[in-house]
C-alpha positions as CSV (number, residue, x, y, z in Angstrom):
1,X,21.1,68.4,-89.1
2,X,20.1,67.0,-92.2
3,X,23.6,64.9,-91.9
4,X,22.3,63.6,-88.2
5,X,19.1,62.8,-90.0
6,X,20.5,60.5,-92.5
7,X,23.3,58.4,-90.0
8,X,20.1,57.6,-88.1
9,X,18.4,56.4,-90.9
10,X,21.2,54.3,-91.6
11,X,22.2,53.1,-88.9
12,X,18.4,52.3,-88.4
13,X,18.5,50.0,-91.4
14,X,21.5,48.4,-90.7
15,X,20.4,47.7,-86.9
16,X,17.1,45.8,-88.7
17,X,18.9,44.1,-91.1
18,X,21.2,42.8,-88.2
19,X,18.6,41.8,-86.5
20,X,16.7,39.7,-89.0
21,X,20.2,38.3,-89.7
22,X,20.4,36.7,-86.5
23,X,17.2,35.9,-86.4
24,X,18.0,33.4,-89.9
25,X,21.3,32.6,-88.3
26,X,19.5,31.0,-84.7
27,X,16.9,29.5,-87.3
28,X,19.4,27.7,-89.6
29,X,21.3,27.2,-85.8
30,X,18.3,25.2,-85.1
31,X,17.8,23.5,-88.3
32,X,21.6,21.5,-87.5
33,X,20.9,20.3,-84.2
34,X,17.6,19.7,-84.9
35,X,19.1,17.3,-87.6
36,X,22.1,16.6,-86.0
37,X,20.0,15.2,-82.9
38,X,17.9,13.2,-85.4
39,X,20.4,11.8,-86.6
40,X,21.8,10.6,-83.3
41,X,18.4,9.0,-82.0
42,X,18.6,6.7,-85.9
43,X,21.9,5.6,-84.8
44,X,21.0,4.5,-81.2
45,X,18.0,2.5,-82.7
46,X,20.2,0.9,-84.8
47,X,22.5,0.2,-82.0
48,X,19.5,-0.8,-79.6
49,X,18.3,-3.1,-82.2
50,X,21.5,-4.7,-83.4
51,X,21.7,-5.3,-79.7
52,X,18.6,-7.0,-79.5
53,X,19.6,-9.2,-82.6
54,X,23.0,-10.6,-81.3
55,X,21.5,-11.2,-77.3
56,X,19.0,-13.4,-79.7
57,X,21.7,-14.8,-81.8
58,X,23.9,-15.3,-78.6
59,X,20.6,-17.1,-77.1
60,X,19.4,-19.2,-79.6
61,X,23.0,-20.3,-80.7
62,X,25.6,-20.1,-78.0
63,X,28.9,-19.8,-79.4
64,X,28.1,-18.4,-83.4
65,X,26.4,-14.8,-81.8
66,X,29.8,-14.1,-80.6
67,X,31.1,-14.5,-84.3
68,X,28.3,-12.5,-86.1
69,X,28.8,-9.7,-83.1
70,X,32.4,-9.1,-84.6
71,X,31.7,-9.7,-88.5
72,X,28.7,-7.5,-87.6
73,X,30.8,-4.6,-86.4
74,X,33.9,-4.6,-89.5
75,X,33.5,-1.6,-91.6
């Protein structure tokens, strides 16, 4: 009896400790794609506005935005 007593107990304990493990787990779960998505939107203003500046270049100077479009995209 006193046997049945202490599994339950146990098994109690390790079912809350479980739990607030996955509870930390879908937190730091969220943390990533919260900075993962972050860090997408930066990159697509950056692309957006690199846009923006070669359509100006390609405006204002036909002929030299095509240029800085390709020295603008070499690593």
């Amino acid at each position: 009896m006193v046997e049945n007593v202490t599994a339950f107990a146990e098994n109690f304990l390790l079912a809350r400790e479980i739990s607030r493990l996955r509870q930390l787990e879908a937190k730091v779960a969220r943390g990533i794609l919260q900075e993962a998505l972050e860090e997408r939107n930066e990159e697509e203003a950056t692309r957006e506005e690199n846009r923006n500046v070669w359509t100006k270049s390609e405006s204002v100077r036909p002929g030299e935005g095509r240029r800085e479009r390709i020295e603008a995209t070499r690593p």
